[in-house]
N, C-alpha and C positions, 0 to 999 in steps of 0.2 A: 506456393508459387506453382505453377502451371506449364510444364517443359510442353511448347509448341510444336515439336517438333514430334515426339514422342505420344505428343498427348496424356503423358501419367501427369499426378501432383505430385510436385519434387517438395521432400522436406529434408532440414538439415540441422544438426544437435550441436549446441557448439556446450564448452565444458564448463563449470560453473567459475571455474579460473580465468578462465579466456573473456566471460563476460564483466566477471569483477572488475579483470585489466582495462574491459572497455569501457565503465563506468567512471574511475578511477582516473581514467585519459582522458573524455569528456568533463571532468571536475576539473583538472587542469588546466585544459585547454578554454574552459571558461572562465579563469582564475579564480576559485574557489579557493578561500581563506580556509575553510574545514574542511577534516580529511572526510572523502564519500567512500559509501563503497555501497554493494549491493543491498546489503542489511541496511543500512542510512536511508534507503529507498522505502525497505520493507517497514518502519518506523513513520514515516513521515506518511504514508497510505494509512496506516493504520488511524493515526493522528487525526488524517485528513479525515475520514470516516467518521471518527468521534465527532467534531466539530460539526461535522454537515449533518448530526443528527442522527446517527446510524446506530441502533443497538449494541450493547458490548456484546450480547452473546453473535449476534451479526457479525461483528470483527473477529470475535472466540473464532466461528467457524470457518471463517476467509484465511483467518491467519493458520488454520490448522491446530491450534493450542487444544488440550486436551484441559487442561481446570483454565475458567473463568479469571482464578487467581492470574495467571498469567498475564492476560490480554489488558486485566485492570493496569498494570503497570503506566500503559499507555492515557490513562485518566489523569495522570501526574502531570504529564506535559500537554496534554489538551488545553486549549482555552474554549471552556464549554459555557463560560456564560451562562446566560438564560437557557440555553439550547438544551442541557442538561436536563431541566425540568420543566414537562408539558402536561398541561392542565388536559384532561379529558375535555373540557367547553371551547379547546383550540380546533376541535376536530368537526364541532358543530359549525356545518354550514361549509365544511372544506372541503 
């Protein structure tokens, strides 16, 4: 953001608690059946990633995970379909 007045770029940290609460209030306020929280966030990117086609080691390093092991977790509840496995003659012509 951009203090006009000042002319600096204003930035502002809020704490990892303060943004869970706002998460967690936005689930509600939406009525969400299942409890959310920040992590429920960090899960469902990950997820989303898979399915749209995106290399595990690609998510390994988005998500930060230090072994593969890890990130694979997320193969579990993907629904990867076909998308999982792409022929090299997919590429021909693309």
């Amino acid at each position: 953001m951009w203090d006009e007045e000042t002319g600096h770029h204003l930035r502002w940290h809020a704490s990892v608690g303060t943004v869970d609460r706002a998460v967690r209030q936005a689930a509600r306020d939406a009525e969400l059946a299942k409890r959310v929280s920040c992590h429920t966030l960090r899960h469902s990117f990950a997820t989303h990633l898979l399915e749209a086609g995106y290399g595990i080691r690609t998510v390994q390093e988005l998500l930060g995970h230090k072994h593969v092991e890890t990130t694979m977790i997320y193969t579990h509840v993907a629904n990867l379909g076909t998308l999982a496995v792409r022929s090299p003659l997919d590429l021909v012509g693309a």
